[in-house]
C-alpha positions as CSV (number, residue, x, y, z in Angstrom):
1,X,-43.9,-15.8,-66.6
2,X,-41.7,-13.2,-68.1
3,X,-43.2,-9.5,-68.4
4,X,-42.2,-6.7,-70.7
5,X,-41.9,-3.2,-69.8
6,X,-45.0,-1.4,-69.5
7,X,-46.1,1.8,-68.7
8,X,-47.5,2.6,-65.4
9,X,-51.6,3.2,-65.8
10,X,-51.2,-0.8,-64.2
11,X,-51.4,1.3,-61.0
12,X,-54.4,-0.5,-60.4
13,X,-57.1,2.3,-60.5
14,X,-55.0,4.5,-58.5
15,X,-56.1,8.2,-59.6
16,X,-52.7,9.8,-58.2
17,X,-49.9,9.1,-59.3
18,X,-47.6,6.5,-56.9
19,X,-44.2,7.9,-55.8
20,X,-41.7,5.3,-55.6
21,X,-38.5,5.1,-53.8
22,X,-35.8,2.8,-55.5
23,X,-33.2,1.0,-53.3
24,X,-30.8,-1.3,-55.7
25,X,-28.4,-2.6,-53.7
26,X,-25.5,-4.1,-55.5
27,X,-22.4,-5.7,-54.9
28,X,-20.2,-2.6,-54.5
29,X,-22.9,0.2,-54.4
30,X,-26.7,1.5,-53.8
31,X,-28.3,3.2,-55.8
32,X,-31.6,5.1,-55.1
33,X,-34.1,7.0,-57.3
34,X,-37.2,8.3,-56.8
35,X,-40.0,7.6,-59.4
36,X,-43.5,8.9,-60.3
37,X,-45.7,6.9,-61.4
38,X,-47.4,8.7,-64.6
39,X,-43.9,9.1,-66.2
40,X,-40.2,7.7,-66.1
41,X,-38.1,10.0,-65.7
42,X,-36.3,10.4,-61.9
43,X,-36.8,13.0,-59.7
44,X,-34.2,12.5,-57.5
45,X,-31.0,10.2,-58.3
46,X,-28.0,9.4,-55.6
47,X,-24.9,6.4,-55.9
48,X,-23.6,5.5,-52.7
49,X,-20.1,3.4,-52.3
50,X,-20.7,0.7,-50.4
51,X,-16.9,-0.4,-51.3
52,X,-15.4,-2.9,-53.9
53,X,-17.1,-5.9,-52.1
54,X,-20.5,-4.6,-49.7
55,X,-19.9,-7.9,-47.8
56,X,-16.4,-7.3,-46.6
57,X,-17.9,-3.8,-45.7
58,X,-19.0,-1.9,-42.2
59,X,-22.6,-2.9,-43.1
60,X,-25.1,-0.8,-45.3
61,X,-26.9,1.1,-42.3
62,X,-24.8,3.9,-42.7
63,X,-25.0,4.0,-46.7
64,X,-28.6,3.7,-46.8
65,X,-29.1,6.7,-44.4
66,X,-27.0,8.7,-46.2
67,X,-28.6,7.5,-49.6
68,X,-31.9,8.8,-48.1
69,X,-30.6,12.4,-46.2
70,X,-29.5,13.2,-50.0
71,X,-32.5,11.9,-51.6
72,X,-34.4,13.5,-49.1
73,X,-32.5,17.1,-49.8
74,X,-34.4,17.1,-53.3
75,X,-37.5,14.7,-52.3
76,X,-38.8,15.0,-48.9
77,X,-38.8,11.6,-47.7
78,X,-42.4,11.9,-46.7
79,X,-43.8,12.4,-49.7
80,X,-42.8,8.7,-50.8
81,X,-45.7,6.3,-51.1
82,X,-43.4,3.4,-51.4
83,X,-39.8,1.9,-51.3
84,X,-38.9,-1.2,-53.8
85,X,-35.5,-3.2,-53.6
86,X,-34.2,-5.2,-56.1
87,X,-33.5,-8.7,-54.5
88,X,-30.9,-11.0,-56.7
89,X,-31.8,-14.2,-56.0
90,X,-35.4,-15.4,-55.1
91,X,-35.1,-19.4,-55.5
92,X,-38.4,-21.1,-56.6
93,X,-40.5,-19.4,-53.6
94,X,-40.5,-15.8,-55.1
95,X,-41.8,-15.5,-58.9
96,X,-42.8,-12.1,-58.9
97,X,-42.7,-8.6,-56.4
98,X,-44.1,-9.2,-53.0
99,X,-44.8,-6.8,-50.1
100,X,-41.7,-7.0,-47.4
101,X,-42.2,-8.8,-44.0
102,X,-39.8,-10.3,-41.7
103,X,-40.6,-13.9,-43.2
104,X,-39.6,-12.9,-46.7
105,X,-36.4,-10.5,-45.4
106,X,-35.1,-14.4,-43.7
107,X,-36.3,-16.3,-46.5
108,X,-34.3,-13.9,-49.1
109,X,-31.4,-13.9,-46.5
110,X,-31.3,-18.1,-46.6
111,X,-31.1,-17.4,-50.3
112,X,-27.6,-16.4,-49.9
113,X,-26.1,-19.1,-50.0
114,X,-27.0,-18.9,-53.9
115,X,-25.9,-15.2,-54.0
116,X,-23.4,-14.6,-51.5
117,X,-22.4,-11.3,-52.8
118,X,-25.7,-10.2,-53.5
119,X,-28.8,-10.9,-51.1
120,X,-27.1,-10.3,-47.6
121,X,-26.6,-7.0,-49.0
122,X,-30.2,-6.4,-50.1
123,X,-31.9,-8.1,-46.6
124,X,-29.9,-6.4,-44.6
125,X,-30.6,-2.6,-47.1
126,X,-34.1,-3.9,-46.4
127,X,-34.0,-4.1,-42.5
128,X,-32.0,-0.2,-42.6
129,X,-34.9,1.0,-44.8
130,X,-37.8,-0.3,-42.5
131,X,-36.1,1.3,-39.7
132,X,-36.2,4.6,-41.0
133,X,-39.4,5.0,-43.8
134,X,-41.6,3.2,-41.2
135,X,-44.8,4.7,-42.9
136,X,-44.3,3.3,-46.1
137,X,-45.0,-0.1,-47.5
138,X,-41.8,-2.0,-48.6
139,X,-41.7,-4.4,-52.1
140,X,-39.6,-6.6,-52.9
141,X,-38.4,-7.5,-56.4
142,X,-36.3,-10.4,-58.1
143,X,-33.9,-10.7,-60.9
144,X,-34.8,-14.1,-61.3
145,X,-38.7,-13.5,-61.8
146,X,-38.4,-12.6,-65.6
147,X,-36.6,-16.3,-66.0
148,X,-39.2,-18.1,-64.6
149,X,-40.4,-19.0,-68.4
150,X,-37.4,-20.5,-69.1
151,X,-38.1,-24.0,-71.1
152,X,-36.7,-27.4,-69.1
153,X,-34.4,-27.8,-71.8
154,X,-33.2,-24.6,-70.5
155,X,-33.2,-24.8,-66.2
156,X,-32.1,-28.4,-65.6
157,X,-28.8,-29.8,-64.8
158,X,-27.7,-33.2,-66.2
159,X,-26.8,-34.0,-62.9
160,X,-27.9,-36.7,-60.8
161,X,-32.0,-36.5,-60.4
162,X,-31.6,-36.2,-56.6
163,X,-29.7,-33.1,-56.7
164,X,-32.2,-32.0,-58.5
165,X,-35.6,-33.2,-56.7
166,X,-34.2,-33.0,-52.9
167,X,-31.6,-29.7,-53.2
168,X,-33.7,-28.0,-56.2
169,X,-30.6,-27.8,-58.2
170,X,-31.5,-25.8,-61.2
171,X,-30.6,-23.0,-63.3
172,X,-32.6,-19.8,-62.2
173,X,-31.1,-17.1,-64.7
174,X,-30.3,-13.4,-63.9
175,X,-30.7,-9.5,-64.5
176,X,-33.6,-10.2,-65.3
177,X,-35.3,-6.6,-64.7
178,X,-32.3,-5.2,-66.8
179,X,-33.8,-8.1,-69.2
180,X,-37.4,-6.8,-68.9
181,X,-36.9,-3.5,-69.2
182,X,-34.3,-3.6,-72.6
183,X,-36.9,-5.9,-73.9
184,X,-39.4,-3.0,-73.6
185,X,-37.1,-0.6,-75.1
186,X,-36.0,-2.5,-77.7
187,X,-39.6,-2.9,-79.2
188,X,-40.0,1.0,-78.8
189,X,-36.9,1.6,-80.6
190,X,-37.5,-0.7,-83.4
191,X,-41.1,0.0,-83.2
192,X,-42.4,-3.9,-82.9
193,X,-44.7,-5.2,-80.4
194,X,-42.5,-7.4,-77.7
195,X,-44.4,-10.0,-78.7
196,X,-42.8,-10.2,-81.8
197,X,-39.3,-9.8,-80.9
198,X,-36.7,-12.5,-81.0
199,X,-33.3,-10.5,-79.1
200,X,-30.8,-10.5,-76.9
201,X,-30.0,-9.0,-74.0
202,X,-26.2,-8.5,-73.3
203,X,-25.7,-7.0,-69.5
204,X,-22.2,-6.3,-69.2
205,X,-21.2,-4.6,-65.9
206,X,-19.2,-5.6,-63.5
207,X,-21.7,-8.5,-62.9
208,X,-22.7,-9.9,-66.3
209,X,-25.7,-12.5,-68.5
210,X,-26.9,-12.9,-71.8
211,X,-30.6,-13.5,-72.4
212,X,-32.4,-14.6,-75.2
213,X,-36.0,-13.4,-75.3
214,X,-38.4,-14.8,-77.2
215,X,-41.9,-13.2,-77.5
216,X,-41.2,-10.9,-74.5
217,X,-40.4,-14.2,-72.8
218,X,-37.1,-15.2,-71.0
219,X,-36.2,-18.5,-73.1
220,X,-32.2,-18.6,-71.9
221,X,-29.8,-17.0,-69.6
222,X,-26.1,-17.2,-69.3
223,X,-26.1,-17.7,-65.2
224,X,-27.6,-20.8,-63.4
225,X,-28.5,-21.5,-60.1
226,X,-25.7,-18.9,-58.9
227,X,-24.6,-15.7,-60.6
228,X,-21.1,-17.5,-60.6
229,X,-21.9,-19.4,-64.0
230,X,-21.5,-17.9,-68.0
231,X,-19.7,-14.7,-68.5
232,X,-16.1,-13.7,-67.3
233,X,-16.7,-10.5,-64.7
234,X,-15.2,-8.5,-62.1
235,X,-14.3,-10.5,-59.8
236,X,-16.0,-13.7,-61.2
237,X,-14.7,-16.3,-63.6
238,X,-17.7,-17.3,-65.3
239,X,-18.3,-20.6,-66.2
240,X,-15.0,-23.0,-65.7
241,X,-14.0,-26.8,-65.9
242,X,-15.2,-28.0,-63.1
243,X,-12.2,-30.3,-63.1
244,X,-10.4,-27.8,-62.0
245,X,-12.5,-27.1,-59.1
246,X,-11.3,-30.5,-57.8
247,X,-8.0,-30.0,-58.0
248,X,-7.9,-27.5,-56.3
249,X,-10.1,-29.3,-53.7
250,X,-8.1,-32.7,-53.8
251,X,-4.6,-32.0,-55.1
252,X,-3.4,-28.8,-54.0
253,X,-5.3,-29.0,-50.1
254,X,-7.7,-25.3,-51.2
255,X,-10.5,-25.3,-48.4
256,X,-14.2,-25.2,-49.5
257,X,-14.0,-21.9,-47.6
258,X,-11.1,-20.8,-49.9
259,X,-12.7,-21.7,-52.9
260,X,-15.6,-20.1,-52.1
261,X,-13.5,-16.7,-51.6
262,X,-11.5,-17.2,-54.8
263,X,-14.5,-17.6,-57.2
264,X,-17.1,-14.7,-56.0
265,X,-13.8,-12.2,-55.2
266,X,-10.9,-12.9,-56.5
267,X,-11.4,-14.2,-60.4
268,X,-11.9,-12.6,-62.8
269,X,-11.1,-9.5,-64.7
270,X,-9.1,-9.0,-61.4
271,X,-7.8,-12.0,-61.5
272,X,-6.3,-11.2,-64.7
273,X,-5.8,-7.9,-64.6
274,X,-3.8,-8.8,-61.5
275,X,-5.4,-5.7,-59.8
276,X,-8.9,-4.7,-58.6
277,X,-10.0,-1.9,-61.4
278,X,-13.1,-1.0,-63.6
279,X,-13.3,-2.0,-67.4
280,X,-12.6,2.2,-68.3
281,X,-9.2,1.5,-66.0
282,X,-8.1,-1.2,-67.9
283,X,-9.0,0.4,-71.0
284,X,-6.6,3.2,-70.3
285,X,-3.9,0.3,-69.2
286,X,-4.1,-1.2,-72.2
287,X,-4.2,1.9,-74.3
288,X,-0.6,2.5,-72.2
289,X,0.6,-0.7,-73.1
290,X,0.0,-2.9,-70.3
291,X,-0.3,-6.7,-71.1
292,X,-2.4,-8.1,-68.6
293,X,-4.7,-4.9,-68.9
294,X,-5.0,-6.4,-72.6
295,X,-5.5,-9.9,-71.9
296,X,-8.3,-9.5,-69.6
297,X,-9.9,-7.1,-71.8
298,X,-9.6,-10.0,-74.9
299,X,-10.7,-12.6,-72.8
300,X,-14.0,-10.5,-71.5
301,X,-14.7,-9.8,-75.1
302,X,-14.5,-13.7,-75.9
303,X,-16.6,-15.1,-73.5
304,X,-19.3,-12.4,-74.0
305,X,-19.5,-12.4,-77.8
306,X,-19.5,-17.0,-76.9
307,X,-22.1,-16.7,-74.4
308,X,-24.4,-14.3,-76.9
309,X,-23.6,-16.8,-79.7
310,X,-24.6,-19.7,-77.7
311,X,-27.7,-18.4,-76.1
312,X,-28.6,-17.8,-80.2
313,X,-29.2,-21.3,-80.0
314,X,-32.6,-20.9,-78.1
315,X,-34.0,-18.7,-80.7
316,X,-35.6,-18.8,-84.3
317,X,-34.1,-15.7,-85.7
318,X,-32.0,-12.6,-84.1
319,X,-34.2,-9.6,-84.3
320,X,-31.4,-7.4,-82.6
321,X,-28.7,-7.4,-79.8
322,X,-29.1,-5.1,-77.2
323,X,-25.8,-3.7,-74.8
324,X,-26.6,-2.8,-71.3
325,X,-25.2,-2.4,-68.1
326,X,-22.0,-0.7,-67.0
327,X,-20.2,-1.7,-69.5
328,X,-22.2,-2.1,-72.1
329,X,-23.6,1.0,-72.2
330,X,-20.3,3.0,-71.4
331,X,-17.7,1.3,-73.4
332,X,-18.3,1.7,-77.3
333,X,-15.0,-0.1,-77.9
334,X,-15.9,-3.2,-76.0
335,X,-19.4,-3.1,-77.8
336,X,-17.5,-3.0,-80.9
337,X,-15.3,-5.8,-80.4
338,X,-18.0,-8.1,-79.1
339,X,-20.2,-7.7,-82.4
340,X,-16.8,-7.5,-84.6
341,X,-16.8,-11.8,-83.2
342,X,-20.7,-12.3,-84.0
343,X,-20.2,-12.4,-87.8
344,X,-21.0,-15.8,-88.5
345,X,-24.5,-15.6,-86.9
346,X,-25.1,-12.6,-89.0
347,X,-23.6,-9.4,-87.5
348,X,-21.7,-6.3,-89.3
349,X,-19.6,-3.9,-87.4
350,X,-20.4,-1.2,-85.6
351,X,-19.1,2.3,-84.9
352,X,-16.8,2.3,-82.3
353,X,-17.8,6.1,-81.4
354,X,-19.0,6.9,-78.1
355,X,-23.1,7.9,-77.3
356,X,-25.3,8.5,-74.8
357,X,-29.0,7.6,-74.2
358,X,-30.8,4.7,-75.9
359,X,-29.6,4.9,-79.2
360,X,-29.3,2.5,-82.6
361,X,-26.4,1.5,-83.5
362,X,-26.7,-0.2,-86.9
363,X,-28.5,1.5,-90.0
364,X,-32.3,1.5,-89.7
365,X,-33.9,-1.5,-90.8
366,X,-30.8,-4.0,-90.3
367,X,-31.1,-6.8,-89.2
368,X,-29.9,-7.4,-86.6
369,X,-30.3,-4.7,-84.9
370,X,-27.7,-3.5,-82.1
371,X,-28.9,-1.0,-79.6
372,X,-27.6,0.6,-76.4
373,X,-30.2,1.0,-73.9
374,X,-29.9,2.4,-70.3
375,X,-30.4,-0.3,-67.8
376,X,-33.6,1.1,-66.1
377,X,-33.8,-1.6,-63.4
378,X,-35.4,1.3,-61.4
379,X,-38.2,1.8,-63.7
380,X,-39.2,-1.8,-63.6
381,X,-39.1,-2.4,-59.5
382,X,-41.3,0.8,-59.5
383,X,-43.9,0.1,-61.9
384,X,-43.7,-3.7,-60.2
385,X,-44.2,-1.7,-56.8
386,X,-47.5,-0.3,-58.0
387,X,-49.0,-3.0,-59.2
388,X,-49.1,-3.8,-55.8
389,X,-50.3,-1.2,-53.6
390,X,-53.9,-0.6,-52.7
């Protein structure tokens, strides 16, 4: 079931407060924090490069011990009761945070073949970790625990019932901690119990979803049984006729291995872009004039502002719109250009002035609301890493 953000006195009984270690591991970087567990706010904050694509990489056993030697220069590592990773992908087998062993580090690594970009990366952040902070008990928790509410209408394919019953073929839905933990801002903000709330979540990074929540419940989500499906992103094309897929497979002789390649690395804003670079890149390209800088820029706006439009659908009313992520949270003019195409489901504009921090963005009391809100992914592993411990 989907959970909303929470404070931290779920530390079950616990009369000192938990210190958690953070280890995200993306797609292109790791990022670790270090949380207490009576307030939010980090102690100690480090990004590591782990290169535009972590796969194609040296491996992450170099990054992750220098992640921790800087940590570890404000926080002694010592002092850490804990370390929680955020896993991508946990199939039908994980539904909410459990402690790390070796069966679930190879069950999460058989996973990715669902998220090939994503959960070789975090099993194998896992295994570094372990090998240094041997003390401390390791959690593990999944962006796809906060879909697990999603409605039938919502998770199957119509695809053939086989595909379904014997490969599990289903749609498993994403970012969800970004999810939960917007959700929980987004009632403080507007000061509305979660419960209440009928939003959506818009993750745009470099990797993005759309969620519609529903009673702090996950009711829809742009991705599906990959993180290849809805959006246009970095490197990914989002959702695509798969027509074309079979062309490429039958008429113009593209290998399965090839495909695979093209889709998770080479679509995309980079794809159209014609060059590997970061939305605030191509917004300086375009501000110069640059055409395909432009186009990508229009199409990432289209698809988001479709995919926030469609997953409307799942919901009674629009309580408010929330922007996270990379992008969503850094670039006021893409924010801007995505409401500027949700009139006809009831948004106004929005400023297209920069901010920092959680903030509002439309008048108090509009409906809908649009907010920025931090994506606190950290927050929500921690809190799920004490809930855990004895």
């Amino acid at each position: 079931m989907g959970r909303t953000c929470r404070t931290w006195s779920s530390g079950r009984g616990r009369r000192s407060p938990v210190r958690v270690l953070v280890l995200n591991a993306g797609s292109s970087s790791l990022k670790a924090s270090v949380l207490e567990s009576d307030g939010l706010a980090r102690l100690a904050q480090v990004d590591v490069s782990l290169g535009t694509d972590a796969t194609r990489g040296r491996g992450v056993a170099g990054p992750v011990r220098s992640a921790l030697k800087q940590i570890g220069e404000t926080v002694p590592m010592e002092s850490v009761d804990a370390v929680g990773h955020r896993v991508v992908h946990g199939g039908t087998r994980f539904r909410q945070a459990v402690r790390v062993t070796p069966a679930v580090v190879r069950l999460i690594d058989q996973l990715a073949e669902f998220a090939p970009l994503h959960n070789p990366v975090a099993a194998a952040t896992m295994r570094a970790a372990q090998a240094v902070l041997k003390r401390q008990p390791h959690v593990a928790a999944f962006d796809t625990a906060f879909h697990a509410s999603l409605p039938e209408a919502a998770y199957v394919y119509p695809v053939p019932a086989r595909w379904s019953r014997a490969w599990k073929i289903r749609r498993f839905g994403f970012h969800g901690l970004s999810a939960e933990w917007s959700t929980g801002r987004a009632a403080q903000m507007l000061q509305v119990p979660p419960e209440e709330l009928s939003l959506i979540v818009a993750h745009l990074g470099s990797g993005a979803s759309v969620t519609a929540v529903l009673d702090g419940r996950s009711v829809d989500n742009s991705m599906g049984l990959t993180p290849l499906e809805g959006l246009m992103m970095g490197t990914r094309a989002g959702s695509i006729d798969p027509g074309i897929l079979l062309y490429a497979l039958q008429r113009k002789g593209v290998s399965a291995a090839q495909l695979e390649k093209l889709l998770w690395h080479e679509s995309g804003l980079v794809a159209v872009a014609g060059r590997k670079a970061g939305m605030r890149e191509l917004e300086v390209a375009q501000g110069r004039g640059n055409k395909p800088a432009r186009l990508a820029i229009d199409i990432f706006v289209h698809r988001a502002a479709a995919g926030i439009a469609a997953v409307a659908t799942s919901l009674p009313r629009i309580d408010a719109l929330v922007f996270t992520g990379g992008i969503g949270e850094n670039s006021a003019a893409i924010r801007s250009a995505v409401v500027g195409r949700l009139a006809a489901i009831g948004f106004g504009g929005i400023a297209t002035a920069e901010g920092s921090g959680d903030v509002l963005l439309t008048e108090p009391g509009c409906r809908p609301a649009v907010l920025r809100v931090e994506a606190r992914e950290d927050a929500v592993i921690a809190g799920q890493v004490a809930t855990l411990l004895p």
